[in-house]
Backbone atoms as SQL, in Angstrom:
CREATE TABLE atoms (id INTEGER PRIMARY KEY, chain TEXT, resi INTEGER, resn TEXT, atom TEXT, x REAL, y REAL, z REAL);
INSERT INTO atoms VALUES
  (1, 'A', 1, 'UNK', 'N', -13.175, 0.287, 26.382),
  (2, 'A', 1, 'UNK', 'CA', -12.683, 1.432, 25.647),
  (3, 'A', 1, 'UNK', 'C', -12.128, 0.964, 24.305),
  (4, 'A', 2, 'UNK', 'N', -13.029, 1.270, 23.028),
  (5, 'A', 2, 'UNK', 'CA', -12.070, 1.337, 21.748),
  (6, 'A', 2, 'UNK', 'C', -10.617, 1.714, 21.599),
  (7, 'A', 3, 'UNK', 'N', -10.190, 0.795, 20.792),
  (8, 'A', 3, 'UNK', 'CA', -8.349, 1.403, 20.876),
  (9, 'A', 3, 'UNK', 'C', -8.475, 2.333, 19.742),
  (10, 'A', 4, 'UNK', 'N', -8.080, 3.689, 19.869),
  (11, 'A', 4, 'UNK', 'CA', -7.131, 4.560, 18.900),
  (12, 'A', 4, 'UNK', 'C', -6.634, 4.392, 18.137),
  (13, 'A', 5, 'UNK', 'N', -7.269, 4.730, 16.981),
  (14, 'A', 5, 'UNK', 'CA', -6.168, 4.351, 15.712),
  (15, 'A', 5, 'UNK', 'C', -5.018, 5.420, 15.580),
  (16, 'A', 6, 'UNK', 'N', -3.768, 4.939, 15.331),
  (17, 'A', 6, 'UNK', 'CA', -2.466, 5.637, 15.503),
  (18, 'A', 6, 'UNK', 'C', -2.460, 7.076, 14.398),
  (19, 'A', 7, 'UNK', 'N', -1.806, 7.771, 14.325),
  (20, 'A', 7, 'UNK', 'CA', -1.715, 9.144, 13.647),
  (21, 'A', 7, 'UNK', 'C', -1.366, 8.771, 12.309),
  (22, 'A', 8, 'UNK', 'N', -0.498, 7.840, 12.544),
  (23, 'A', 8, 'UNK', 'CA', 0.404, 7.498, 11.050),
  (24, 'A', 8, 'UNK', 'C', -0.223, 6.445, 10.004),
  (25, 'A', 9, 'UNK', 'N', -1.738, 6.175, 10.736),
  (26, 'A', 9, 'UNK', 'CA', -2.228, 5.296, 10.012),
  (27, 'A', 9, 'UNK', 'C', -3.137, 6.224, 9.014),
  (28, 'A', 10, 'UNK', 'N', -3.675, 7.260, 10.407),
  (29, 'A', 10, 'UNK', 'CA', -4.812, 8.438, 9.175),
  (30, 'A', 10, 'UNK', 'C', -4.076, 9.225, 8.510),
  (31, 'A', 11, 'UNK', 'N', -2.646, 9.271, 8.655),
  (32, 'A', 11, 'UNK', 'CA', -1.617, 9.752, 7.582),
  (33, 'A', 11, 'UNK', 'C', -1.949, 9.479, 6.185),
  (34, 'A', 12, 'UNK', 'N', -1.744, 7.762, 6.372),
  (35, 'A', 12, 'UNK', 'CA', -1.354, 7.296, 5.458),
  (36, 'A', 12, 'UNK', 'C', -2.813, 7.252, 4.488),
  (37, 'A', 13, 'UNK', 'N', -4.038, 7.035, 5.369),
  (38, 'A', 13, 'UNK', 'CA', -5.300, 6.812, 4.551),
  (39, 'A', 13, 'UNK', 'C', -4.987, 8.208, 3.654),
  (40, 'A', 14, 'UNK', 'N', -5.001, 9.460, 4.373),
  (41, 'A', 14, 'UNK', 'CA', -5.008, 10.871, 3.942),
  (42, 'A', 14, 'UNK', 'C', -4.714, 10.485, 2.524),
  (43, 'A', 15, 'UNK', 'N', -3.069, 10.781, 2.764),
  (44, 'A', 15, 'UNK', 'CA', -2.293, 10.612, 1.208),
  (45, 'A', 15, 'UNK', 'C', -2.663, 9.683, 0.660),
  (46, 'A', 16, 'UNK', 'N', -3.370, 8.274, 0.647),
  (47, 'A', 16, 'UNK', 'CA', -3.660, 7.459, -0.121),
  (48, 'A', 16, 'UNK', 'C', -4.812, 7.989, -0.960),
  (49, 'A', 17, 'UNK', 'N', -5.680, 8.487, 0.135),
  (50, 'A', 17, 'UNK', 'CA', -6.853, 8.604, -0.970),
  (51, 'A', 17, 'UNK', 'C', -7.044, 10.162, -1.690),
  (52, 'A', 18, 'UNK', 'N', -6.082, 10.952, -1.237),
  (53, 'A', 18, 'UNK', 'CA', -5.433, 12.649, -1.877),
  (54, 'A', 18, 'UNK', 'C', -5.190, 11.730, -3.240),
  (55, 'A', 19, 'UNK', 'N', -4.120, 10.356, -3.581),
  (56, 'A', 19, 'UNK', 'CA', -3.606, 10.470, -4.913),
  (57, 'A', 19, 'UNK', 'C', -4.546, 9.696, -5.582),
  (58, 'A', 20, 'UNK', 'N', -5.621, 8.739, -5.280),
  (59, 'A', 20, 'UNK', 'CA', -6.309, 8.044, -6.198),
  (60, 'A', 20, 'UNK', 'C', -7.560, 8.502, -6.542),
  (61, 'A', 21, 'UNK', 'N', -8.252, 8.177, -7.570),
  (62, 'A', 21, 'UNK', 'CA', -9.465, 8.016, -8.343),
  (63, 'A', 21, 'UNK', 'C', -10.976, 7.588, -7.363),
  (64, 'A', 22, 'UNK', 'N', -10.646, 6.589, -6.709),
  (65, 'A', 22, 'UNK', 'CA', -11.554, 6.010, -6.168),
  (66, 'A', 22, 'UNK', 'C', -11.108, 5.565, -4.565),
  (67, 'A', 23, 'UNK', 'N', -11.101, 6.829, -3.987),
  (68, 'A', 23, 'UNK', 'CA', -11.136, 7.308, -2.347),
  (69, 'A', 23, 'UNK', 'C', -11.749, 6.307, -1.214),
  (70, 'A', 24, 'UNK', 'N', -13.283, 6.551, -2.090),
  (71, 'A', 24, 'UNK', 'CA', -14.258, 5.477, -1.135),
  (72, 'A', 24, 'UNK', 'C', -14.022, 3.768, -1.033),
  (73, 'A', 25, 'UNK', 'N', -12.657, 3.631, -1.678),
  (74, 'A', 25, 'UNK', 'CA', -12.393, 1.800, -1.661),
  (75, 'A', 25, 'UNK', 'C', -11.184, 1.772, -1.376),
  (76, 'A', 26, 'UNK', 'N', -10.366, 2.739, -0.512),
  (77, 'A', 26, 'UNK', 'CA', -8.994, 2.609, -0.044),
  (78, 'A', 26, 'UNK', 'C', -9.563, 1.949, 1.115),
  (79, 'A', 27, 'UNK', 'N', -8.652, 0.826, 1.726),
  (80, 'A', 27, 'UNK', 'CA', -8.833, 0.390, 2.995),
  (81, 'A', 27, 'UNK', 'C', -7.473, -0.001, 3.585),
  (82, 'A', 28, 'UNK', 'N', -7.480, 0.672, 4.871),
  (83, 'A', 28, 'UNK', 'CA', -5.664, 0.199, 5.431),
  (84, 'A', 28, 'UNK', 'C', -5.907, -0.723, 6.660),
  (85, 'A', 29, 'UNK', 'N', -5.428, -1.680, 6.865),
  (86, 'A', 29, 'UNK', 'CA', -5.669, -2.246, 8.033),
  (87, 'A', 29, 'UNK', 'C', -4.463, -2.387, 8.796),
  (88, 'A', 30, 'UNK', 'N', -4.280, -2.397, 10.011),
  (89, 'A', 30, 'UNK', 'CA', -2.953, -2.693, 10.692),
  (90, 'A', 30, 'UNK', 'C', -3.095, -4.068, 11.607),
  (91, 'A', 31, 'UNK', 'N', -1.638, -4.506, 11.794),
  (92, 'A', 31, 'UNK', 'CA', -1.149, -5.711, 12.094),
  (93, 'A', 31, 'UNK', 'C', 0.376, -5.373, 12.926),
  (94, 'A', 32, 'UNK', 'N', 0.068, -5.730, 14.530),
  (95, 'A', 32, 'UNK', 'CA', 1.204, -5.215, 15.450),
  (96, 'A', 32, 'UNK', 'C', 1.885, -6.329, 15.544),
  (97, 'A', 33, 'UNK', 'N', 3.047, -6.801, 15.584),
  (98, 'A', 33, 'UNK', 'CA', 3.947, -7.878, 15.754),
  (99, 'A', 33, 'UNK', 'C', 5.228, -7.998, 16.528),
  (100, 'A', 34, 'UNK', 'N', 6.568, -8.506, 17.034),
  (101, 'A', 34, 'UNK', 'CA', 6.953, -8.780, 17.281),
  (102, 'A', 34, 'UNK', 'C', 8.453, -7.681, 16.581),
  (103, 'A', 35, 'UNK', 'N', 8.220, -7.545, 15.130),
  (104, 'A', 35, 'UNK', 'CA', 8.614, -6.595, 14.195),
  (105, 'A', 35, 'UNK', 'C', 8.627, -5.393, 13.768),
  (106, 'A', 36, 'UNK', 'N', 7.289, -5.249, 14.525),
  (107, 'A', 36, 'UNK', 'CA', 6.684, -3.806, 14.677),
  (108, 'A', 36, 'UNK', 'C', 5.379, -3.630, 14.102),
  (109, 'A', 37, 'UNK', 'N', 4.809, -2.283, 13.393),
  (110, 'A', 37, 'UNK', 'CA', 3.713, -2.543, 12.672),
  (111, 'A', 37, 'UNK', 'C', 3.833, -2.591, 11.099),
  (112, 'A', 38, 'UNK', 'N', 2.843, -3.406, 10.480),
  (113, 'A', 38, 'UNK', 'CA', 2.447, -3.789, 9.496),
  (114, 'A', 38, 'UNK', 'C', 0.994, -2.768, 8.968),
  (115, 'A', 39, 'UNK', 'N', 1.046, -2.280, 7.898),
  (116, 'A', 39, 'UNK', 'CA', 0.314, -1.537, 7.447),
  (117, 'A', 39, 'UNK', 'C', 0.038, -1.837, 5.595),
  (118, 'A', 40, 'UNK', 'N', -1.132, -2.836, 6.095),
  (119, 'A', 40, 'UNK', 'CA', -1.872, -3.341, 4.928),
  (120, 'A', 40, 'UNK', 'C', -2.643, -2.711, 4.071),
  (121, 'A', 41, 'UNK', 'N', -2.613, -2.290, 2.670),
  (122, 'A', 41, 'UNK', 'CA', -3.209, -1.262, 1.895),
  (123, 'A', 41, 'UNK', 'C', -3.976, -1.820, 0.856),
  (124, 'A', 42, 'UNK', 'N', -5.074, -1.651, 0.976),
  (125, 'A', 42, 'UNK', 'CA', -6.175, -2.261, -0.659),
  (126, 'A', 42, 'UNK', 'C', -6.917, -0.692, -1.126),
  (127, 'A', 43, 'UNK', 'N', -6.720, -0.845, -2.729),
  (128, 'A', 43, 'UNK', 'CA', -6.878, -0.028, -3.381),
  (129, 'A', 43, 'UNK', 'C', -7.955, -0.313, -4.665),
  (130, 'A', 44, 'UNK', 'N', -8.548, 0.181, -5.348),
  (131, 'A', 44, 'UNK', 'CA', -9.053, -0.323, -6.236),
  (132, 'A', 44, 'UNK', 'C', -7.794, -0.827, -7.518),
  (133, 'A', 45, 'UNK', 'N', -8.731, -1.888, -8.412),
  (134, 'A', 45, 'UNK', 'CA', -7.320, -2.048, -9.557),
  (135, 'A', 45, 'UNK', 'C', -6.800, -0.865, -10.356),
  (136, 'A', 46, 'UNK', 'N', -8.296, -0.034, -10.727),
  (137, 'A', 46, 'UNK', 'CA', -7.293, 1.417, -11.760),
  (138, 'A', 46, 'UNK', 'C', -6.351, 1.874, -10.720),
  (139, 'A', 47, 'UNK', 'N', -6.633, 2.142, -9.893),
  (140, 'A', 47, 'UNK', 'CA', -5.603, 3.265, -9.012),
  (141, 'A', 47, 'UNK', 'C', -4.365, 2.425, -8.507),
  (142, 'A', 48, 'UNK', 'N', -3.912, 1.362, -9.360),
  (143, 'A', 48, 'UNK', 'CA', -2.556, 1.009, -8.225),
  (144, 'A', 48, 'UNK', 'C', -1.469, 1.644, -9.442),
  (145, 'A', 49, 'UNK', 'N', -1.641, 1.820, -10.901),
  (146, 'A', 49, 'UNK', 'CA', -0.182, 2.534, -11.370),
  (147, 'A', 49, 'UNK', 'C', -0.808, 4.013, -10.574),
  (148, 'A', 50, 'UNK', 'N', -1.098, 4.778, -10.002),
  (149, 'A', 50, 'UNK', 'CA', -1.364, 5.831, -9.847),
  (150, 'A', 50, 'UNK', 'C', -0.299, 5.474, -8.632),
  (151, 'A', 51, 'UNK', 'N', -0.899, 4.674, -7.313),
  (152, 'A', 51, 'UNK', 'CA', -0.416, 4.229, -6.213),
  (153, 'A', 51, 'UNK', 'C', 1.242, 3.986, -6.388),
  (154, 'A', 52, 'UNK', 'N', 1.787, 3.208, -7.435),
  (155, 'A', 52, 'UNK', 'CA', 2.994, 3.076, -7.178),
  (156, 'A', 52, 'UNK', 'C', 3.732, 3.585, -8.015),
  (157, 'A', 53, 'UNK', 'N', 3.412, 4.456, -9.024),
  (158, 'A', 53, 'UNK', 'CA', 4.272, 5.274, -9.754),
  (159, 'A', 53, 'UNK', 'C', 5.193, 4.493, -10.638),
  (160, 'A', 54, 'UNK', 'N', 5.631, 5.544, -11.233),
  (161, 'A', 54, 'UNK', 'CA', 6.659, 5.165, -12.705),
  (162, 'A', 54, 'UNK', 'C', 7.922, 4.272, -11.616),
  (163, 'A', 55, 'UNK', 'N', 8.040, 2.886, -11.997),
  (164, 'A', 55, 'UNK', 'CA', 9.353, 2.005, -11.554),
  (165, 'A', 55, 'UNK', 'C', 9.212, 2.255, -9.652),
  (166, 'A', 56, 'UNK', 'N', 8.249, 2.371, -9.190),
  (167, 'A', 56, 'UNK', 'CA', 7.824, 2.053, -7.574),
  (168, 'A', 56, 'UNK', 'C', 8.227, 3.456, -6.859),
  (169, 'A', 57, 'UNK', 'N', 7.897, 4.586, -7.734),
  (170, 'A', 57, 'UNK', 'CA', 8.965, 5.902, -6.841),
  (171, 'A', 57, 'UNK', 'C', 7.805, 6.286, -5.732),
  (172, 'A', 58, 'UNK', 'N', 6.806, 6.163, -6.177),
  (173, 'A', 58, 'UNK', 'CA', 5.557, 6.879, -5.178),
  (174, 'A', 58, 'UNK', 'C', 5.614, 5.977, -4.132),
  (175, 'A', 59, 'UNK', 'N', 5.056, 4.864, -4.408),
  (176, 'A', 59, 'UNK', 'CA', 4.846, 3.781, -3.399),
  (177, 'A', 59, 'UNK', 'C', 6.181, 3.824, -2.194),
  (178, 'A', 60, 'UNK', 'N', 7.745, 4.384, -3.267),
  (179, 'A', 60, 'UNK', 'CA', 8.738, 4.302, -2.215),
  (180, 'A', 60, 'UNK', 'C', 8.330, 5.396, -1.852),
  (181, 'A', 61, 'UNK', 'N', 8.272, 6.373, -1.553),
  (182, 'A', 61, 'UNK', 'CA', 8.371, 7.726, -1.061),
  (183, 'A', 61, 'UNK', 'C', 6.964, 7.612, -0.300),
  (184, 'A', 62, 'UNK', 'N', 6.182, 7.391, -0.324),
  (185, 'A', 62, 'UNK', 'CA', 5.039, 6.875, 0.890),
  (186, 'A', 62, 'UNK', 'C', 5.322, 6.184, 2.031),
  (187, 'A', 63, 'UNK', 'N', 6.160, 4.697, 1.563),
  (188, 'A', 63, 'UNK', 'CA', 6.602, 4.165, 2.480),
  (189, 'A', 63, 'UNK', 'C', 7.716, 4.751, 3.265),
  (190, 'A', 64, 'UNK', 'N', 8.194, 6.095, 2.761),
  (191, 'A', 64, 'UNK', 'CA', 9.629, 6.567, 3.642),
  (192, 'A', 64, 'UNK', 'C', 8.446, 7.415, 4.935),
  (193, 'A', 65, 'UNK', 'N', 7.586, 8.096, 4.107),
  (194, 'A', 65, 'UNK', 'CA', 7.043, 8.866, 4.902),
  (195, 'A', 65, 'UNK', 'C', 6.299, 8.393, 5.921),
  (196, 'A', 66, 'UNK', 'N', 5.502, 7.319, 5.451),
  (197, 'A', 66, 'UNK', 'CA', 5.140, 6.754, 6.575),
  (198, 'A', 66, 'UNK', 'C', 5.979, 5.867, 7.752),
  (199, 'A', 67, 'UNK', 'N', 7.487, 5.775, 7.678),
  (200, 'A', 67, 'UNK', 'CA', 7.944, 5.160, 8.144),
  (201, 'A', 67, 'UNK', 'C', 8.573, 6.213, 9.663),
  (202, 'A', 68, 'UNK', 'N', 8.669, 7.657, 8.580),
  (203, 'A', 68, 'UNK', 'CA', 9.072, 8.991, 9.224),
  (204, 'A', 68, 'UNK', 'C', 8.275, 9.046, 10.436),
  (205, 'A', 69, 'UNK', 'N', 6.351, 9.223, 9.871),
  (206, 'A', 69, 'UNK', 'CA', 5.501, 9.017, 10.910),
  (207, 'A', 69, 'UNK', 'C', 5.101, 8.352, 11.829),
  (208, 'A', 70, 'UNK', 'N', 5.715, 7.308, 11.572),
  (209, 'A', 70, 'UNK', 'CA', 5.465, 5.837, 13.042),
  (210, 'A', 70, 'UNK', 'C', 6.898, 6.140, 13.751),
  (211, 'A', 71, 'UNK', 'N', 7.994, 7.028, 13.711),
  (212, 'A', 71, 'UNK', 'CA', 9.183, 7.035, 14.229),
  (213, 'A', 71, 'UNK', 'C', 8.474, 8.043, 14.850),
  (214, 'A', 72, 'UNK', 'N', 7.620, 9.199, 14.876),
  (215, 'A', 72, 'UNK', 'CA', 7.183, 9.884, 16.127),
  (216, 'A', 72, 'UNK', 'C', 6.301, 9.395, 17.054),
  (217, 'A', 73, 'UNK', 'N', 6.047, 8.096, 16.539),
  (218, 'A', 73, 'UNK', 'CA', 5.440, 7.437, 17.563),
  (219, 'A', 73, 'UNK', 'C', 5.939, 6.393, 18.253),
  (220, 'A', 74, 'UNK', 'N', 7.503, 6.813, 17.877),
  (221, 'A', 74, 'UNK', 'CA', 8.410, 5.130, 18.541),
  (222, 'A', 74, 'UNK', 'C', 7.753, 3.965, 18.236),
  (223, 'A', 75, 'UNK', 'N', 7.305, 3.932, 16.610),
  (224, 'A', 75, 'UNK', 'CA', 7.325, 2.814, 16.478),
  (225, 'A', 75, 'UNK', 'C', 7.650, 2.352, 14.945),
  (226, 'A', 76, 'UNK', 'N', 7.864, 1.066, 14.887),
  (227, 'A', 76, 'UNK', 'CA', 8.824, 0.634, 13.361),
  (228, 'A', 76, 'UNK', 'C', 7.580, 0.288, 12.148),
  (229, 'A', 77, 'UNK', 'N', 7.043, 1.279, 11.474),
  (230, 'A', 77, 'UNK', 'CA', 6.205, 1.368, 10.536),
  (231, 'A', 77, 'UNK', 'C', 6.755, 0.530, 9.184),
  (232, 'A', 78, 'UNK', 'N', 5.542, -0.416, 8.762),
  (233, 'A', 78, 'UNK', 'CA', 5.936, -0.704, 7.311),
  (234, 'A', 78, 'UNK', 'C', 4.787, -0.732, 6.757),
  (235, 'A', 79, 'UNK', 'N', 5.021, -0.724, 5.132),
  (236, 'A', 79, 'UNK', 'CA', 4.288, -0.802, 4.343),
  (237, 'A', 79, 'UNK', 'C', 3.899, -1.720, 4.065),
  (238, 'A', 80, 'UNK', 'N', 2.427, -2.411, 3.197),
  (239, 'A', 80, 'UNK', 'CA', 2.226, -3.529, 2.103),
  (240, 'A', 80, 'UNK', 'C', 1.493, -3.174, 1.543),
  (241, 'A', 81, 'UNK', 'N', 1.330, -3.339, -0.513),
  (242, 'A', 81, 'UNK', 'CA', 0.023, -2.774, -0.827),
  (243, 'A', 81, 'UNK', 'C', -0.094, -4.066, -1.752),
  (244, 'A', 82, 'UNK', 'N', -1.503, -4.616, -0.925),
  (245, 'A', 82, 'UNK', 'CA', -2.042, -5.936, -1.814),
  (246, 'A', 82, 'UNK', 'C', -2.310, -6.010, -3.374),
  (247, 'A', 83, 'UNK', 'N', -2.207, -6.322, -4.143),
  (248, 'A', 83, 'UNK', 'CA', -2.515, -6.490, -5.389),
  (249, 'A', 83, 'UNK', 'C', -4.390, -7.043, -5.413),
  (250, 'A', 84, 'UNK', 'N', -4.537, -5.828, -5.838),
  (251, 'A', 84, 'UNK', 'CA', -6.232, -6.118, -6.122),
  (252, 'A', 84, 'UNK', 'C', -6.379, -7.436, -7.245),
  (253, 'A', 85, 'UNK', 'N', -7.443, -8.115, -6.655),
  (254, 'A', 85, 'UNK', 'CA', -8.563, -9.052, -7.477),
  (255, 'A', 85, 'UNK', 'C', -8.683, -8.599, -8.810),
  (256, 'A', 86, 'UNK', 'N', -8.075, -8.884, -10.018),
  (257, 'A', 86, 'UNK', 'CA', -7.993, -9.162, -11.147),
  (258, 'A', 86, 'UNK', 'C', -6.719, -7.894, -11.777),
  (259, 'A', 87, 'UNK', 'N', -6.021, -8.586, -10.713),
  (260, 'A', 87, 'UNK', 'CA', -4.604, -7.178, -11.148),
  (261, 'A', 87, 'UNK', 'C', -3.683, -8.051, -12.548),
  (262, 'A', 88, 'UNK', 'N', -2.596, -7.738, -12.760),
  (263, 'A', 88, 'UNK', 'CA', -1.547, -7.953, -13.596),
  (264, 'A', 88, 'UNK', 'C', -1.012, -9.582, -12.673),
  (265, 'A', 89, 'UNK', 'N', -0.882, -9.784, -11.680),
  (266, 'A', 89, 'UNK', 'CA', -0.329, -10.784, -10.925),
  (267, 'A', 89, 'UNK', 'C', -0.319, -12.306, -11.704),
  (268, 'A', 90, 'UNK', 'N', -1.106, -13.140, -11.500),
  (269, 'A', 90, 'UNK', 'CA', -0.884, -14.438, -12.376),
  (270, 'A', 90, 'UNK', 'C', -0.989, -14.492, -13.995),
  (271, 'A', 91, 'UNK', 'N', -1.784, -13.486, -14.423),
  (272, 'A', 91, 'UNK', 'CA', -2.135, -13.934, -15.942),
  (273, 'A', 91, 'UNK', 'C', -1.201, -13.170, -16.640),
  (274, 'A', 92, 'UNK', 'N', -0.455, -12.150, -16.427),
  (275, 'A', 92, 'UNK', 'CA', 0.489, -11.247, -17.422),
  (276, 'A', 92, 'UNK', 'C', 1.643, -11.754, -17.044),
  (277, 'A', 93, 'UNK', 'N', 2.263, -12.613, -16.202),
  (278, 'A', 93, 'UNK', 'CA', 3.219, -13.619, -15.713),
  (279, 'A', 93, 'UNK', 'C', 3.009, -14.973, -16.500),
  (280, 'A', 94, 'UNK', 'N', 1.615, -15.418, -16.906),
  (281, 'A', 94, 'UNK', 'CA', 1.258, -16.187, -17.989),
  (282, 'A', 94, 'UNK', 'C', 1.874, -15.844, -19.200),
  (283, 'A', 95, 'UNK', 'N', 0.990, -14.419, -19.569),
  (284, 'A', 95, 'UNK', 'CA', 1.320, -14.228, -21.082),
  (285, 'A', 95, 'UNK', 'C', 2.736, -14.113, -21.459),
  (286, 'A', 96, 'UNK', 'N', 3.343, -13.105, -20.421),
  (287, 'A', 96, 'UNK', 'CA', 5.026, -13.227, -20.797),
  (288, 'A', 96, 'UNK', 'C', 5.893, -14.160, -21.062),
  (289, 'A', 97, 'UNK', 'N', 5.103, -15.863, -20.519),
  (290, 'A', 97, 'UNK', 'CA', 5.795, -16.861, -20.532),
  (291, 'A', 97, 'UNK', 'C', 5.341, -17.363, -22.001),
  (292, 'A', 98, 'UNK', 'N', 4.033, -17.178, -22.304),
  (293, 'A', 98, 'UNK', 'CA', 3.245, -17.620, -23.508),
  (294, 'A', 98, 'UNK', 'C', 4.128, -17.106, -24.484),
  (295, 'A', 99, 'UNK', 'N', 4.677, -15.434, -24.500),
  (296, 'A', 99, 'UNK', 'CA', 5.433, -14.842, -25.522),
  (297, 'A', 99, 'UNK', 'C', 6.545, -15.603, -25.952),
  (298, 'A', 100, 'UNK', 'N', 7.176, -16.421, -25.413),
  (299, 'A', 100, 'UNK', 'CA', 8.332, -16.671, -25.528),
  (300, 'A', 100, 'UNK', 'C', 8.688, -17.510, -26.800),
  (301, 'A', 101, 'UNK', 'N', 7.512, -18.838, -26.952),
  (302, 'A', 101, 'UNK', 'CA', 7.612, -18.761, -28.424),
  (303, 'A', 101, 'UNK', 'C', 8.795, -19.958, -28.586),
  (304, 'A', 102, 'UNK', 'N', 8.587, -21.024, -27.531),
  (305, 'A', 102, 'UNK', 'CA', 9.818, -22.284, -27.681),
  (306, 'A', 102, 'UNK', 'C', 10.068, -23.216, -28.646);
């Protein structure tokens, strides 16, 4: 018997791919632990300022909700949203250091 994917996971696909551009490349995967669950999120690169909003308000307010939704399932929901393959991550952490100008 296939296991069931939980409610709060097709929650979360729902609203993920309701706010972005490119629907067909959201992927959530889950990870059960010791901690509870882990809920891994890949997005395309345009859609992650969409994903986490002005100073992280969306991304927080997703993660409340989804946290709301794994509490009707007695269980301890979290978030993660990976930084896509050629995001801001190492090279604009470069340039800012490059700016500095010693």
């Amino acid at each position: 018997m296939a296991e069931e994917k939980p409610t709060y996971q097709d929650f979360l696909e729902y609203v993920i791919k309701s706010l972005v551009d490119h629907p067909d490349v959201v992927e959530v995967s889950r990870k059960v632990d010791e901690m509870g669950v882990l809920l891994t999120l890949k997005v395309h690169p345009d859609d992650m300022g969409q994903l986490i909003g002005r100073q992280g308000s969306t991304a927080r307010a997703i993660r409340t909700l989804v946290r709301i939704a794994g509490m009707k399932s007695q269980a301890r929901v979290n978030m993660k949203i990976e930084e896509p393959e050629g995001g801001r991550g190492e090279s604009h952490r470069k340039e800012s250091f490059d700016s500095l100008n010693f």
